[in-house]
N, C-alpha and C positions, 0 to 999 in steps of 0.2 A: 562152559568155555566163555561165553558172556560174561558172566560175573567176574572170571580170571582175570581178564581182560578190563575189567572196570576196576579190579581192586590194583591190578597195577600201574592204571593210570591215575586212579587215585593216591596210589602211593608216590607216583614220581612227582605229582603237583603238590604234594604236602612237602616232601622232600624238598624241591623246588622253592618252594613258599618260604620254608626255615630260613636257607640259605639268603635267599635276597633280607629277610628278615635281618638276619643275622647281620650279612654284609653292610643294609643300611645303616645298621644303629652305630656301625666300628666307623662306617665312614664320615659321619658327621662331624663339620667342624668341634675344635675343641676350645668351647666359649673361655675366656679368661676375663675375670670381674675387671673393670675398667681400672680399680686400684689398684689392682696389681701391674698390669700394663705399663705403670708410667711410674711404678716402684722402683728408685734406686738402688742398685748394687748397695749397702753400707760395708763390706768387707772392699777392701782394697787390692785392688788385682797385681799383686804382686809374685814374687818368687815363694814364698811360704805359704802362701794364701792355696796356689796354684798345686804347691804343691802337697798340701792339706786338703785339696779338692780331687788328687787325683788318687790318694788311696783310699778316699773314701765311693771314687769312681771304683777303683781297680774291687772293694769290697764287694759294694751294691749294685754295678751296673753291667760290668765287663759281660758276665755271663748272657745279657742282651745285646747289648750296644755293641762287643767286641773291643778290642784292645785298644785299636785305634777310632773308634767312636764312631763306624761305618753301619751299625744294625748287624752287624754278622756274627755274632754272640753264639756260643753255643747251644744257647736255648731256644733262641732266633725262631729257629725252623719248626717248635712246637709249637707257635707260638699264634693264634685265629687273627693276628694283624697284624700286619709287618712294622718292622723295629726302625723307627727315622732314625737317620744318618744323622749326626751332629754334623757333618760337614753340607750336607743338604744346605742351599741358599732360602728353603723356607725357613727351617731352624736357625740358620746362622742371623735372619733378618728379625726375628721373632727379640724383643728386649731380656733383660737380664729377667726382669719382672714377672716374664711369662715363663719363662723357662720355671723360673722356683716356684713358681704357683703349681704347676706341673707335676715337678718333682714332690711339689709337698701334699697336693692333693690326689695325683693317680685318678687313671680312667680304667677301663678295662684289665688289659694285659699289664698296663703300665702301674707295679706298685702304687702305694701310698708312704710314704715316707714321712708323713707329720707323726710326731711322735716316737719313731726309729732312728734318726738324723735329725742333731737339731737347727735351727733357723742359720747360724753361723756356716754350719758344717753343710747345709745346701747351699749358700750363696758362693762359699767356698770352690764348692760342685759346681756351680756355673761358671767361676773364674778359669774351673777346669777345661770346661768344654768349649770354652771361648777359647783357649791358647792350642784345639786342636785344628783350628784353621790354620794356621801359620804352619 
């Protein structure tokens, strides 16, 4: 009975351990190189632009980010880290620069897109998700 009782405690602290494990590495900020940071937009946030950002949103992102860019995605809920909101005021404050760094490098859950979408057609993608604040 001892040992029963050890190995289940031993399991629940292993278990235990994963999970913070786990949780810490999702939660750590997400560095962005200082060039990117203070990298201009070069697409022009216009009506075509916009809306060249939003089918290539409605392609690649919908299924996480949701229609309206809330994180409610269909995938959403499978997903080991929750989905930012584009309307979130962290996101919304975050530059154009960081966002395409983002999109173009992927962390975790979050694709990588360099190489799938090219540089135009992510800057595009941000024009998008800037015109869902409004």
């Amino acid at each position: 009975m001892k040992k029963l009782k050890q190995f289940a405690l031993l399991t629940v602290v292993l278990i235990y351990g994963i999970s913070l494990t786990s949780f810490g590495q999702q939660s750590k900020p997400w560095v962005v190189p200082a060039n990117f940071k203070t990298m201009a937009n070069p697409v022009k946030s216009d009506d075509a632009s916009i809306l060249a950002g939003k089918d290539l949103f409605n392609k690649n992102c919908i299924a996480c980010h949701g229609k309206t860019g809330i994180g409610d995605g269909p995938k959403s809920k499978g997903l080991k880290t929750p989905v930012s909101s584009f309307l979130a005021a962290d996101v919304q404050k975050q530059t154009d620069g960081e966002l395409f760094y983002k999109s173009k490098s992927g962390r975790g859950d979050m694709p990588k897109y360099e190489g799938k979408i090219d540089d135009t057609g992510l800057w595009q993608t941000v024009n998008y998700i800037r015109s869902l604040k409004k």
